[in-house]
N, C-alpha and C positions, 0 to 999 in steps of 0.2 A: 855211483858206478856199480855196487856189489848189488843193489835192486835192480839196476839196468839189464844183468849181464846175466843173473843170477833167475830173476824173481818175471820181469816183462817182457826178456825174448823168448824163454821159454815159455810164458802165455801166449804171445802171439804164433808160435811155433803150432802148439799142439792146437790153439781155437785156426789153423788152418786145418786140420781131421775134425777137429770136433765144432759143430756149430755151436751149441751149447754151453760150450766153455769161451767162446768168443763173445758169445751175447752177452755171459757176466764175466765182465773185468775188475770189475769191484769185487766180486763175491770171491772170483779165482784168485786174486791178488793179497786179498786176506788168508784165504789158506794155505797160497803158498810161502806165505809171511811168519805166519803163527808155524810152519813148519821147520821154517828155514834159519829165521833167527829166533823164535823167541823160544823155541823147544832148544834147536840143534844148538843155538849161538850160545844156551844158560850152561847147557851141559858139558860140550865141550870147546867153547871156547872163554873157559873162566880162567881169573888171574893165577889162583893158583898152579893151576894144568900145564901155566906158559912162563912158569918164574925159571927168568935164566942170568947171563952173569949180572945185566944191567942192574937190575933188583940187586945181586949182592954187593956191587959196589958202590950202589945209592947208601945202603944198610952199614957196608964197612969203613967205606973210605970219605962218603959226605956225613955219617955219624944221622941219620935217619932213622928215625924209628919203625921196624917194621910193620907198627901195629899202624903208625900214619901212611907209610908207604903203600900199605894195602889199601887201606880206608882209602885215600888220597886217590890211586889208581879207578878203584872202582866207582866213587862216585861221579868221579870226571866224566868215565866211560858212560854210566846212567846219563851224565847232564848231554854229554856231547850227541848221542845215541837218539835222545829225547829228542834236541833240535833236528838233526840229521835226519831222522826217520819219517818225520811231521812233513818236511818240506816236501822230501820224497817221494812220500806217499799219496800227496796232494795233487803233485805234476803227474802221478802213472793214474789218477783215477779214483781212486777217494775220497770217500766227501771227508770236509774238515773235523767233524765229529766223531767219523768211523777212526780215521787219523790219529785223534787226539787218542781213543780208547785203546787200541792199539799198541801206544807208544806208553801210555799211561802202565797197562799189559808188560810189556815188553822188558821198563825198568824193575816195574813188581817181580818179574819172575828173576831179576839177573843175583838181586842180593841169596834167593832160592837155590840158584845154581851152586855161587861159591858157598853157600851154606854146606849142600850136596858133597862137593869135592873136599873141605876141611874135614866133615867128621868119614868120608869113607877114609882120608889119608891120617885119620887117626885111629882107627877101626878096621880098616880095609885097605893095607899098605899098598897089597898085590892090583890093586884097582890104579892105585897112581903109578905103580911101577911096569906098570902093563898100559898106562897113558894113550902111546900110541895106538895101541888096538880097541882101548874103549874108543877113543875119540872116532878112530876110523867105521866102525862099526854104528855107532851113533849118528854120525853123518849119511856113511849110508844106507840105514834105513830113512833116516827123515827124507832123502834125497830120492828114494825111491817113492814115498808114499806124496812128495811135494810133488813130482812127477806124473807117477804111474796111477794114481790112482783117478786126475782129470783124462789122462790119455787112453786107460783101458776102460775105465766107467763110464766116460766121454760126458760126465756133467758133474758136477757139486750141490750135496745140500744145501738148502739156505740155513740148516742147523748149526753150520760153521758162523754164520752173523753171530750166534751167539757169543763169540768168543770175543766180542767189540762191546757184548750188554753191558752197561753202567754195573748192576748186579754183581757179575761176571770178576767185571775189573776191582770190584770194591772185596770181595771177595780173595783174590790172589793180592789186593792192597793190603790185606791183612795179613799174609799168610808171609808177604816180602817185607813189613812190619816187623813180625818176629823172626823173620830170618835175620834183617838187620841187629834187633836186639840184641840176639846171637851173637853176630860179626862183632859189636860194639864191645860185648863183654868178654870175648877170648882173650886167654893171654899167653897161648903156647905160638905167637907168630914168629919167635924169633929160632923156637925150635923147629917149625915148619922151614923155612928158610935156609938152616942148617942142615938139614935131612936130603929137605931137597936138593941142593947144590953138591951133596955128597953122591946122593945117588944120580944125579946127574953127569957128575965127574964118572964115577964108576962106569956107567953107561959109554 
């Protein structure tokens, strides 16, 4: 549904002005992919950004470890995302390959994100406590350049294939590698949890 509504009607929307953008559905659907979820979706919408009372009473009242709780959350979300995004992408236009690199992409950058959001909300409090206005602001620009940029340039490089190159993916495999590392070896999540539910409440 959120590739339907989000990612294909406004292809087919704008490839009614632009002929250019209508002839490549593949090429358009990958940029507005890599803009839409794998930029806008790692930054703001990571677990940390969205811990509300559920998170604290998995942690307080089912006796959860937050450090599994997180773990636990995010990889689910990588596995589910994985299949989800594969199938998706395959019925709007996709070859299976471009598909797989993609999504291969996609879970690389998610552990990068919540990497992102841990050390700004231990470094850069005013970043999570001003939450809503990064996140708003993030979205719209991806939302504008997901957009605005087939609608007013009325075509797409084929430089954006690159972002599907084996290379490419093997490259941020690495990079979401050590971001995992990272997540694996933290051990301030129970103070993360704490903080936040305080400044939640506050709010």
């Amino acid at each position: 549904m959120y590739v339907f509504i989000l990612i294909y009607i406004p292809y087919v929307l704008i490839g009614l002005e632009c002929p250019l953008i209508k002839a490549n559905q593949e090429l358009t659907i990958i940029y507005m992919f890599v803009m839409l979820s794998v930029i806008c979706g790692s930054l703001s919408n990571n677990i940390l950004f969205t811990i509300g009372d559920r998170d604290y009473l998995m942690i307080r009242v089912m006796s959860i470890s937050p450090y599994m709780n997180f773990l636990g959350k995010l990889l689910y979300k990588m596995a589910t995302e994985f299949i989800f995004y594969f199938i998706i992408l395959n019925i709007f236009g996709v070859s299976w390959f471009r598909s797989l690199m993609l999504c291969m992409l996609t879970i690389c950058v998610r552990p990068i994100g919540e990497m992102f959001a841990i050390m700004s909300f231990d470094h850069f409090i005013w970043v999570y406590e001003n939450r809503s206005v990064f996140n708003g602001t993030v979205m719209a620009v991806c939302v504008l350049l997901a957009y605005g940029v087939p609608f007013f340039v009325r075509r797409l490089s084929h430089s954006w294939l690159y972002a599907v190159h084996p290379f490419v993916v093997l490259v941020f495999f690495l990079a979401g590698a050590g971001a995992m590392y990272f997540l694996w070896w933290y051990k301030y999540y129970r103070k993360i949890v704490r903080e936040a539910m305080h400044l939640k409440h506050e709010s």
